[in-house]
C-alpha positions in Angstrom: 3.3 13.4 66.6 2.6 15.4 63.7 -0.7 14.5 61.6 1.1 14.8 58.2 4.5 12.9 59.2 3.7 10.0 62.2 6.7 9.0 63.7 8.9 11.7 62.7 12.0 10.7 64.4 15.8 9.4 63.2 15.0 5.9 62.3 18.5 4.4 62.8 20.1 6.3 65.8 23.1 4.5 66.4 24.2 5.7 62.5 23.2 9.5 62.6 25.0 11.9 59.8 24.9 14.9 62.1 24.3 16.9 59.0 20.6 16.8 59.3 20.6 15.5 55.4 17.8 12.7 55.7 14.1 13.6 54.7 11.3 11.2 56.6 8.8 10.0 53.9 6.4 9.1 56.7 2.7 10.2 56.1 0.4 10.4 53.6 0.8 8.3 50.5 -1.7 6.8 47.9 -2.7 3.4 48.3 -4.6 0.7 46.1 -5.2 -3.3 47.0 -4.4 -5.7 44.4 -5.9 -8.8 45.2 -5.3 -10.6 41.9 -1.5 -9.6 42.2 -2.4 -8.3 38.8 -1.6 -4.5 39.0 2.0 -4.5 36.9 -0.5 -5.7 34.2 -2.9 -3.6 34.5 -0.9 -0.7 34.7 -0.8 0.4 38.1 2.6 1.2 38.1 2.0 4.0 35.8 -1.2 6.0 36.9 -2.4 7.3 39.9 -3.8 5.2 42.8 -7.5 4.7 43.8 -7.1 5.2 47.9 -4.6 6.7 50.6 -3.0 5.2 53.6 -1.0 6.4 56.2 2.7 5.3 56.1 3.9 3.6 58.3 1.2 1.9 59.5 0.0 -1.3 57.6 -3.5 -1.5 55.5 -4.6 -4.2 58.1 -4.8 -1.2 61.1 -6.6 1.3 62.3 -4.1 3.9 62.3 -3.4 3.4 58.6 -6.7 4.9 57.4 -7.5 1.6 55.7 -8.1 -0.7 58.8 -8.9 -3.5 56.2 -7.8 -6.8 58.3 -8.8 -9.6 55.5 -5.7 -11.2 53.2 -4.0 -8.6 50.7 -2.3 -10.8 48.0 -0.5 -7.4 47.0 -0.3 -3.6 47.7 1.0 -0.3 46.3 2.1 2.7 47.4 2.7 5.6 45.3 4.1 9.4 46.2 6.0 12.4 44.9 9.7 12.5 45.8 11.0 15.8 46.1 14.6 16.9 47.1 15.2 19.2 50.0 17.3 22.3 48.0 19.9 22.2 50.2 20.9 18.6 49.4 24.0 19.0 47.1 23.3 17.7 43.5 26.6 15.6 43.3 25.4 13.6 46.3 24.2 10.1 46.1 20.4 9.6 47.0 19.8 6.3 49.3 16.2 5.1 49.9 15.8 3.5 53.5 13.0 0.7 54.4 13.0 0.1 57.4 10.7 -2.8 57.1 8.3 -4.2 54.1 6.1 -7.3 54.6 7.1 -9.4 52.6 8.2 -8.7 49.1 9.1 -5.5 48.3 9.8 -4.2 45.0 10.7 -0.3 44.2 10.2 2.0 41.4 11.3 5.9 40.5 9.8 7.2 37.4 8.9 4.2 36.3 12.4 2.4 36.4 12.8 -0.1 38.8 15.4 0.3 41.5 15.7 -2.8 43.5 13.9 -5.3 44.9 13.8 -7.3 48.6 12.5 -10.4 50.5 11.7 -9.8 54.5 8.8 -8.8 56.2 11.1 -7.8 59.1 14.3 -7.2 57.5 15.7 -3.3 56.7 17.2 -2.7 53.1 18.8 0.2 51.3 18.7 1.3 47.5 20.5 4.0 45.4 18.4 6.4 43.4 21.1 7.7 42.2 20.8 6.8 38.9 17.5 6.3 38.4 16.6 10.0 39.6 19.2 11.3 36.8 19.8 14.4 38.1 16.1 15.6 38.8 14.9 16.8 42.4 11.5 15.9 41.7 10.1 12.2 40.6 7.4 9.5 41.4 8.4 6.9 43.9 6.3 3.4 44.0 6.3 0.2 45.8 4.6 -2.4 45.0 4.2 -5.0 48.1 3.6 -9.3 47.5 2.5 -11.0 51.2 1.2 -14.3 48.8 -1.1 -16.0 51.5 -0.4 -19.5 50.1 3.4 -19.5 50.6 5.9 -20.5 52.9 7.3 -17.7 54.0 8.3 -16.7 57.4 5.5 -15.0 59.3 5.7 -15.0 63.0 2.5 -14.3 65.0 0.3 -13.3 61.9 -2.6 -15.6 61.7 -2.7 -17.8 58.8 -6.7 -17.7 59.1 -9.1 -15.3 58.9 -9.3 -14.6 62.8 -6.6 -14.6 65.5 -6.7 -17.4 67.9 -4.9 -18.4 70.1 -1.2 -16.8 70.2 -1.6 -15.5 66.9 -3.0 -12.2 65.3 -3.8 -9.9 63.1 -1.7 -9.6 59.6 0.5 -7.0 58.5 1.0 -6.4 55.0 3.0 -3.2 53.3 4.9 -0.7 55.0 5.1 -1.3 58.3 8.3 0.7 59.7 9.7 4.2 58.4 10.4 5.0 54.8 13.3 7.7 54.6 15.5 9.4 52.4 19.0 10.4 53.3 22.1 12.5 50.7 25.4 11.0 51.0 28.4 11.9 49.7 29.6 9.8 46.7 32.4 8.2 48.9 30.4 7.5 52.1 31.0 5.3 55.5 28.2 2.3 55.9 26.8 0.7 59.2 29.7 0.4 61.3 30.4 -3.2 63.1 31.3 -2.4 66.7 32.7 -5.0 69.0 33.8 -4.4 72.5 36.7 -6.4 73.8 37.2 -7.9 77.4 40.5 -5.9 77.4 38.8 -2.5 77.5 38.5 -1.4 73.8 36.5 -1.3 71.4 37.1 -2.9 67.4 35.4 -1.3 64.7 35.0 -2.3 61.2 34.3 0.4 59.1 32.8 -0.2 55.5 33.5 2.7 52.9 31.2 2.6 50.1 32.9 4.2 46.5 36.4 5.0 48.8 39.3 5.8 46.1 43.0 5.4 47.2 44.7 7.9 49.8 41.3 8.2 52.3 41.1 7.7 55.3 38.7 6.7 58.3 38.7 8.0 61.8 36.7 7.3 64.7 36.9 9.1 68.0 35.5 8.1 71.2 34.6 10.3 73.9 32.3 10.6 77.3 31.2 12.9 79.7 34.9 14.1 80.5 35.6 14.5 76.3 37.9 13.0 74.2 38.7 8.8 75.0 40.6 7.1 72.1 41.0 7.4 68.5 42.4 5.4 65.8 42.7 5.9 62.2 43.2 3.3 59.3 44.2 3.6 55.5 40.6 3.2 52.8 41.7 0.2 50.1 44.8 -1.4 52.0 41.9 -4.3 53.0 38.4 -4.7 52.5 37.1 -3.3 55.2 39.0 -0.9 57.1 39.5 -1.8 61.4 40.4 0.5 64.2 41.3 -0.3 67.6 40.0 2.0 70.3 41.9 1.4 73.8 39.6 3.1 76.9 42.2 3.7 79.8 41.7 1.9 82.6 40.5 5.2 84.6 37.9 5.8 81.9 36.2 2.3 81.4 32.5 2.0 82.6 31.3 -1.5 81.5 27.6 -1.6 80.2 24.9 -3.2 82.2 21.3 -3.0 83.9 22.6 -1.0 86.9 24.7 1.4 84.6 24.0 1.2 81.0 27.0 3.7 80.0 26.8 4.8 76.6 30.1 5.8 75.3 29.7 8.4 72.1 31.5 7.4 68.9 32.8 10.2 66.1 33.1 8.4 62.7 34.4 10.0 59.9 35.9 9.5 56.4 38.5 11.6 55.2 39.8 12.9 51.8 43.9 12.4 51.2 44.3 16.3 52.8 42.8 15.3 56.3 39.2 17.1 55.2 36.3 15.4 55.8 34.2 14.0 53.4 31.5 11.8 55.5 30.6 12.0 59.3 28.4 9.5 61.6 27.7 9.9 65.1 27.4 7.0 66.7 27.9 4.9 70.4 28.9 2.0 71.8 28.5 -0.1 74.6 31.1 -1.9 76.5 30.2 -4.8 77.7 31.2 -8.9 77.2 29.6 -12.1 77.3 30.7 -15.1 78.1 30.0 -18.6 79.5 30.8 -20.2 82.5 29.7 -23.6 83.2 25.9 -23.4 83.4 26.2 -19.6 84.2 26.1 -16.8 81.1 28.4 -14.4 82.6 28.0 -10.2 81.9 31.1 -8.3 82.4 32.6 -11.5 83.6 30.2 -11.7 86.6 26.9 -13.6 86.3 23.1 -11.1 85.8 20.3 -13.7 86.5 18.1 -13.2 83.4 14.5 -12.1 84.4 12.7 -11.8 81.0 9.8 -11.2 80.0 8.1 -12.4 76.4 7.3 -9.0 74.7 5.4 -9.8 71.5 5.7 -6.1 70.2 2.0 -5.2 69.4 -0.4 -2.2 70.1 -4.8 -2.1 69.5 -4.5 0.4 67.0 -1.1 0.0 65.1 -0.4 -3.8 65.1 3.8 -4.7 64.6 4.0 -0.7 64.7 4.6 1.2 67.4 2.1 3.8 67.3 4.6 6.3 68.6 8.3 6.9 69.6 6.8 7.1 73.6 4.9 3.5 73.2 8.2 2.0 72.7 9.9 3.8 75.5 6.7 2.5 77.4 7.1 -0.7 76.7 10.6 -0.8 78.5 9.6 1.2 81.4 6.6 -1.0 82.0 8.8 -4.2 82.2 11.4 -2.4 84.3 8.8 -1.5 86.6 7.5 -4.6 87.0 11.1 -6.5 88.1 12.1 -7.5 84.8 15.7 -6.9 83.4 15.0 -7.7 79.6 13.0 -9.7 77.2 12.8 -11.8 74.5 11.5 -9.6 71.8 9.2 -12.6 70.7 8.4 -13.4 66.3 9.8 -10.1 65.7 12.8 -8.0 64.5 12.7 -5.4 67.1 12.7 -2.1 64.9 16.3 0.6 65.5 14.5 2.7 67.9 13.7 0.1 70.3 17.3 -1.2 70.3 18.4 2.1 71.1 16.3 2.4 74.4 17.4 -1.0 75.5 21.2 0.3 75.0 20.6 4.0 77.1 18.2 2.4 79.4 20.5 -1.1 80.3 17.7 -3.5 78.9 18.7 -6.7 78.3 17.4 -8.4 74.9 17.4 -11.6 73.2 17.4 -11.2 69.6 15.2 -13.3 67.3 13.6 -14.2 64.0 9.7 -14.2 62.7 10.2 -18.0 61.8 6.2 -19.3 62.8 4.1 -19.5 59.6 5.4 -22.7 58.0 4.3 -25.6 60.3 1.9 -28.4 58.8 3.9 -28.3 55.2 4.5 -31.9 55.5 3.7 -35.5 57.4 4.8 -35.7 61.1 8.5 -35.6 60.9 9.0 -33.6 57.7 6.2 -31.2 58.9 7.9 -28.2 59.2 8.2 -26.0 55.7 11.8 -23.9 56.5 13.6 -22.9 53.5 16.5 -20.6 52.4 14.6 -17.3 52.7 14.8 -17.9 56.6 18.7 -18.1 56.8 19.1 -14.9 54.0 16.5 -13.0 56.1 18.0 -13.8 59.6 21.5 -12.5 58.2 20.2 -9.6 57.4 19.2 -9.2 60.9 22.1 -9.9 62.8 23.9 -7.9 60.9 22.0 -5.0 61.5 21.6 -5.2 65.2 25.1 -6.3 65.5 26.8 -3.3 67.4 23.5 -2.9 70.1 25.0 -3.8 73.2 21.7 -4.1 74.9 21.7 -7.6 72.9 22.9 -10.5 75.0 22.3 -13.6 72.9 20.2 -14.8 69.6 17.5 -17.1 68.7 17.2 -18.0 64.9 14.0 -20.1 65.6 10.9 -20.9 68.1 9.4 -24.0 68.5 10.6 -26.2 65.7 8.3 -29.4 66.8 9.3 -31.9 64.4 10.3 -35.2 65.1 14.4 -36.7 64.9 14.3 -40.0 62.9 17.1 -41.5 60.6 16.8 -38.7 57.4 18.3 -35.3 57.7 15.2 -32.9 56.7 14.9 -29.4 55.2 14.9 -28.4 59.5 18.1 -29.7 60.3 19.8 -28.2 57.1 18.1 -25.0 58.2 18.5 -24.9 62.1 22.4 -25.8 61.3 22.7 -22.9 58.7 20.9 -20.3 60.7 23.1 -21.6 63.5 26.3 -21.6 61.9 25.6 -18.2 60.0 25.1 -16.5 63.4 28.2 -18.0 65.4 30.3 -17.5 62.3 28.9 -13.4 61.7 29.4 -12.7 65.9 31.8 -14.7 68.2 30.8 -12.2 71.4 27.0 -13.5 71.8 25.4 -16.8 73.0 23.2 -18.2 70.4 20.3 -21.1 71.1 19.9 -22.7 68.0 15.4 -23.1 68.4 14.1 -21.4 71.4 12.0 -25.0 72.8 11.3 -27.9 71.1 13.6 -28.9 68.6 17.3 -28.4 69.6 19.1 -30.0 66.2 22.8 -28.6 67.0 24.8 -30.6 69.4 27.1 -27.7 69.8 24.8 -25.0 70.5 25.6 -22.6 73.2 22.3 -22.7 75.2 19.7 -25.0 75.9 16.1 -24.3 76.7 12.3 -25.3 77.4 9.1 -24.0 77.3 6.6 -25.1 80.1 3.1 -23.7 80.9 2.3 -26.0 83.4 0.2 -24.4 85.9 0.6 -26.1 89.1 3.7 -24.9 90.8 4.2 -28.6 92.3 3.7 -30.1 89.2 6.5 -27.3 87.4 8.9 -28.4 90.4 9.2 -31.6 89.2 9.3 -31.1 85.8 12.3 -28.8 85.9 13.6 -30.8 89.0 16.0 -33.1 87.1 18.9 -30.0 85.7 21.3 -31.1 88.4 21.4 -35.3 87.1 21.9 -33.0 84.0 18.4 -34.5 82.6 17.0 -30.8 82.4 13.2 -30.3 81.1 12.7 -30.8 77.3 10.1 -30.2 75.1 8.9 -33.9 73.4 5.5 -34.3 71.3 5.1 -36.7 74.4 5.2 -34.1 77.4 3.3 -31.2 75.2 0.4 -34.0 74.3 1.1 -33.5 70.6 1.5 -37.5 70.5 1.3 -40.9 72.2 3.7 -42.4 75.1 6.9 -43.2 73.5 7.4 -41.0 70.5 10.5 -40.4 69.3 12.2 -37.2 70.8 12.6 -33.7 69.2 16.4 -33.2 70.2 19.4 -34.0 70.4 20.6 -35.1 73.8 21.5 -32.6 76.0 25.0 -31.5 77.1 25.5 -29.6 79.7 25.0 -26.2 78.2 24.3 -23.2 80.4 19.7 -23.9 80.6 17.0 -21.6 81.4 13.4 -22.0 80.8 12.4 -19.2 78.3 8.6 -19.5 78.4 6.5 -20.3 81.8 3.7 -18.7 82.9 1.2 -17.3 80.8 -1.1 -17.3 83.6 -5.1 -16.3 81.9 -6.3 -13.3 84.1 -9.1 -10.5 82.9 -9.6 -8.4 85.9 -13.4 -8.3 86.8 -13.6 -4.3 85.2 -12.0 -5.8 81.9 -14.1 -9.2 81.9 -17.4 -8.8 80.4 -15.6 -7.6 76.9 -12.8 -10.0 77.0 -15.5 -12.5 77.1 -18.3 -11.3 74.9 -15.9 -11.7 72.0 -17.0 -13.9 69.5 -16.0 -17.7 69.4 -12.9 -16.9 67.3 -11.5 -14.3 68.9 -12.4 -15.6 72.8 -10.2 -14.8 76.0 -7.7 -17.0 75.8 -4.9 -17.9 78.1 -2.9 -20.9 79.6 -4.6 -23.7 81.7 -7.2 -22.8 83.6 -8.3 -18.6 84.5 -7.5 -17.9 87.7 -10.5 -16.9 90.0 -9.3 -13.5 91.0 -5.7 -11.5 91.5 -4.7 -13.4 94.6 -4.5 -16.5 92.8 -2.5 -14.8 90.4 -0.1 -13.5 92.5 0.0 -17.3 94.5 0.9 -19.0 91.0 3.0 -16.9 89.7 5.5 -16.8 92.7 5.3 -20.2 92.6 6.0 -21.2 89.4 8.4 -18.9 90.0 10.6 -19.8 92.5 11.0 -23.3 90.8 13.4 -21.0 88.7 15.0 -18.7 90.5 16.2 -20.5 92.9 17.5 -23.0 91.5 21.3 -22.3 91.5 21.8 -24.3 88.3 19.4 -21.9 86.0 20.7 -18.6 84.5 17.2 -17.1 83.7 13.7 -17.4 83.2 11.2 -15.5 80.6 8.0 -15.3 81.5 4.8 -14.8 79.1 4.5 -12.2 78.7 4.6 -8.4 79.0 1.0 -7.2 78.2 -2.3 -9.0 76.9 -2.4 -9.4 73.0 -5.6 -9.1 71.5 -7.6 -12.6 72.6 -4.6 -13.0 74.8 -5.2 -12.4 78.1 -2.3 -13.3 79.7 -0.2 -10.5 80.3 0.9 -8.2 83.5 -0.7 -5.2 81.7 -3.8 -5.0 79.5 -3.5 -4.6 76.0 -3.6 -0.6 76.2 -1.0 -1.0 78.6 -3.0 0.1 81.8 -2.6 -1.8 85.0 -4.3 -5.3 85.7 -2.4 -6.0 88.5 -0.6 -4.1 91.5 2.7 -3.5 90.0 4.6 -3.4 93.3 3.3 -6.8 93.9 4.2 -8.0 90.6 8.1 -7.0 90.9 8.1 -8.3 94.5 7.7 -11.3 92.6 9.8 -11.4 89.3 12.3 -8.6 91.0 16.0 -8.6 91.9 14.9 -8.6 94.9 13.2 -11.9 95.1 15.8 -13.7 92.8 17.9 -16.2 94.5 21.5 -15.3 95.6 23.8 -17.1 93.7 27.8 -17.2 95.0 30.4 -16.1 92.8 
């Protein structure tokens, strides 16, 4: 990684223009705090700035240069844009963030360009206008994260120290800031949906397409040219191709053979030249459900996940390099896992695009923590309308990885059902709905635990850290008298015998228990600085520490084997990949070096060890 431009690599790789016209703005950019939220006022937005940081890593880490971790109402950024002189001056300029915490608003030359809500969420403006023809201009962003809101923040600590399962903020950039020349007719993010016939349908937006063009897209492998389809620009608002693979030449996507195939897409003028070009791939693969059983490629793949929170020491929500997130596959892989939920956290494009080439098998979710306690028990949970435009935004984006088996709009919505409809059940039902109605081809669960408000979702879970794998039997025991495990402010000691319930009753859906485990280990080398932390930052980990790796090993097989072989489960996910700061209850340590003995770990959570299921 290059000290003037960290994490120089293609932010979006499934949407490359092979033209090479995209310039990273990655590295050095000046910085100033505004804690009064003050600085439009005071004129920030038109002088230089008092500090630097280094983009994209957020104020609150050490890799930024500002390693501040305390509350930062507001930030800016300021830098020079300057045009590479091969970019042609009739192009269109687009401004790419990847990801912004929380309220972004954007400036060239002083004229603002757009603005955007979502600490996780990508967006895309057009300097076109406001660049007028010069190569050379000022660039600022001003960044809000208010402290006092409501807003969607998933494991960021809402207090001074992380505790518990929550950490360190992130404020600012936090993902890569790029510029990219496009034509002034150009093709946007395709939509790419595989079908269970053996093709593939893509939608194919044209942005500023006139009458007369056209789009084409071209699929190919290894042996060259697959399929290609063409369709008319203006005959219907979105043009659609059909791409039929031959039976001979179908590979269907999955852990043992995550085929890639590549995907051509171009847009072209009324004379058959092109005017716009993205390489691209695709994935083809289906989903379905069967019963209890979530089928792959119309044959059931026992989910072994793992919970993968998506932090590093020195870098926070930012990967501190394009190897770390390889790493973070490879380690899981390693240890007999065959995906994850990638957990409070919009996975950033680069990781997506490993899990596709590498056959990793992801559930999709949403940053929702940060808004519990707004209210009395029963209305307690703060969810508002930002949550259902930010989570669209999301599936959209991620909508053509095929390394994406199903989505989970929320986590652990404890808030009790009585006899009014609350902001939550408006909000669990939109974020539902908006999800089944924007992809048909995935499995959605409408709140991972806890408070299951849609009769008709597709999958129903539980979390459970009980320790004692006895105990754990015979909580889970009751799935095949369909009265499966569920989470109640009763069973998670949140209230007194004979509360009323979180859920709706349960019906049958397909059921897997997507966080057990957690079991607290520090290895004797590691121990004496996990626990000479101070009192707010302690080891911390789920019942009680085991006494050494042995026990480890015992409960964790146990606990288990309550899942895996029970015939009626389609998957487990187990907390969780590596230690997180005061978290010490990983497989790996927070720097990713071993705690345990990895072969014994996937002997455990490994194929090999799953049960057998028939048919």
């Amino acid at each position: 990684m290059s000290a003037d431009v960290p994490r120089p690599e293609h932010p979006r790789p499934q949407f490359v223009r092979p033209d090479g016209r995209w310039l990273s703005l990655n590295g050095t950019w000046q910085f100033e705090r505004d804690p009064g939220d003050s600085g439009l006022e005071r004129g920030l937005l038109d002088r230089e700035l008092g500090s630097a940081i280094l983009v994209p890593f957020a104020p609150e880490s050490a890799l930024s240069g500002v390693d501040d971790p305390d509350w930062h109402e507001a930030v800016w950024y300021r830098r020079t844009l300057e045009l590479p002189a091969d970019w042609p001056s009739r192009d269109r300029v687009l401004l790419h963030c990847q990801a912004i915490d929380h309220d972004a608003t954007v400036w060239v030359d002083g004229t603002e360009v757009g603005r955007h809500r979502g600490g996780h969420t990508s967006f895309t403006l057009d300097l076109t206008a406001a660049l007028a023809g010069r190569r050379v201009a000022t660039l600022v962003i001003r960044a809000r994260d208010p402290r006092h809101e409501l807003l969607p923040r998933g494991k960021q600590a809402t207090w001074f120290h992380g505790t518990h399962a929550q950490y360190p903020r992130t404020t600012g950039i936090w993902q890569p800031v790029w510029l990219e020349s496009v034509p002034t007719s150009f093709l946007g993010r395709a939509r790419i949906t595989p079908d269970a016939a053996g093709a593939f349908d893509v939608e194919l937006p044209v942005t500023g397409g006139i009458p007369g063009q056209r789009v084409r897209a071209t699929l190919g492998d290894d042996a060259g040219e697959v399929a290609t389809a063409e369709a008319a620009v203006g005959r219907q608002l979105v043009p659609r191709l059909r791409l039929e693979v031959p039976a001979e030449r179908r590979r269907w996507w999955g852990p043992a053979d995550p085929h890639l195939y590549r995907l051509h897409l171009e847009l072209l003028d009324a004379g058959g030249q092109v005017l716009d070009e993205l390489e691209s791939y695709a994935g083809l693969r289906t989903l379905a459900i069967d019963g209890h059983r979530i089928l792959l490629n119309g044959e059931p793949v026992f989910q072994r996940l793992v919970l993968d929170q998506g932090y590093w020491p020195e870098s926070l929500m930012t990967a501190p390099s394009e190897e770390a997130l390889v790493a973070d596959i490879e380690l899981a892989l390693a240890a007999g896992f065959n995906g994850a939920r990638i957990h409070q956290k919009i996975a950033e494009e680069r990781f997506l695009h490993h899990c596709d080439r590498l056959g990793y098998l992801v559930w999709g979710e949403f940053p929702d923590w940060g808004v519990s306690g707004a209210g009395p028990a029963g209305h307690n949970q703060g969810h508002g309308p930002t949550f259902v435009a930010q989570w669209v935004e999301a599936v959209e984006r991620d909508y053509s990885h095929p390394a994406i088996v199903g989505w989970c709009p929320l986590n652990e919505t404890h808030q009790f059902l009585h006899d009014r409809f609350t902001t939550l059940d408006d909000v669990t039902q939109a974020m539902y709905w908006a999800t089944k109605g924007m992809d048909r081809t995935r499995p959605v669960v409408d709140a991972s635990g806890y408070s299951h408000r849609v009769a008709a979702t597709d999958v129903w879970d539980s979390h459970d850290y009980t320790q004692d794998p006895a105990e754990f039997a015979e909580r889970m025991g009751g799935l095949a008298q369909g009265r499966p495990h569920t989470n109640t402010g009763e069973n998670t000691g949140a209230c007194a015998q004979g509360a009323p319930d979180y859920s709706l009753p349960y019906a049958g859906q397909p059921y897997f228990c997507s966080e057990y485990g957690g079991i607290w280990w520090v290895p004797e080398h590691q121990r004496s600085q996990a626990d000479a932390a101070n009192d707010a930052q302690e080891s911390w980990g789920y019942g009680d520490r085991v006494r050494d790796e042995e026990e480890f090993y015992a409960r964790a097989e146990g606990l288990t084997r309550v899942l895996d072989q029970d015939p009626l489960m389609f998957g487990y996910c187990y907390t969780q990949l590596t230690d997180v700061f005061q978290e010490k209850n990983g497989i790996y340590a927070f720097d990713r070096s071993a705690k345990l003995d990895v072969d014994r770990v996937r002997a455990i959570f490994g194929a090999d060890a799953a049960y057998e299921r028939e048919g």
